[in-house]
N, C-alpha and C positions, 0 to 999 in steps of 0.2 A: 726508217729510223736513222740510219748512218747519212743517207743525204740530208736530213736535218740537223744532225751534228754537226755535217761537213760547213751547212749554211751558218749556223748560229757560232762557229769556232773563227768563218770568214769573217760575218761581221763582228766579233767582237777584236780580231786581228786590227782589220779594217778602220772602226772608229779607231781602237786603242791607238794606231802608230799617230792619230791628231792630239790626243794625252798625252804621250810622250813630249811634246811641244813645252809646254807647262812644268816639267822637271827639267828639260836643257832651258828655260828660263831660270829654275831656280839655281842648279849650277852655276851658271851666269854670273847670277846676282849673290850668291854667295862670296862672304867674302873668306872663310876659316880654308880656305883653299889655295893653291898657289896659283898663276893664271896659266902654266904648263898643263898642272891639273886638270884644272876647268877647262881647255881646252882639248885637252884626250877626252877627261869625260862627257864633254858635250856631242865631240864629236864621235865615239862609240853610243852615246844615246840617239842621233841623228841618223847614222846609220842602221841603227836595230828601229827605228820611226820607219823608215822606207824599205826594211828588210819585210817588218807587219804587214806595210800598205799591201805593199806586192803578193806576199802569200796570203791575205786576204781577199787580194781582186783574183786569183787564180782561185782559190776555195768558194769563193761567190757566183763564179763563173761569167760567161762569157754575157748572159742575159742581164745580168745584176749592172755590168758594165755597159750595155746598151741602154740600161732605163735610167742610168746617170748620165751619157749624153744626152739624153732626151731633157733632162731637167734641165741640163745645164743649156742645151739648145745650141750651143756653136753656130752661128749661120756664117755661110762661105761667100754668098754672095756681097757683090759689093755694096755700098750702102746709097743710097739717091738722095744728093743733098740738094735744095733749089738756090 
């Protein structure tokens, strides 16, 4: 039960810090703000975005992060062009 918690609190961490994206837009583009403002606040929302990611990829663990390389595929070798 607590390792399912610990999963389901990772990922909602996880996606959540890519949400976060969408409110430092709205910041942004708001204008009832001053641009001091909007830029502390975007920038305290950017960092609590990769505060999430992080304590999400450690709450998901170290597998959850191997089968997201896998998707993503990185290949190291060089590429053969003719």
């Amino acid at each position: 039960m607590a390792n399912n918690l610990r999963r389901v609190l990772g990922a909602l961490l996880f996606f959540g810090s890519f949400v976060i994206y969408g409110a430092v837009f709205y910041v942004a583009a708001s204008g009832e703000l001053r641009i001091s403002e909007r830029a502390a606040l975007a920038s305290i929302l950017y960092g609590v975005s990769w505060g999430a990611f992080a304590l999400g990829s450690l709450l998901l663990g170290p597998e959850f992060l191997e089968s997201i390389k896998k998707f993503i595929k990185l290949d190291s070798r060089p590429s053969k062009k003719d």
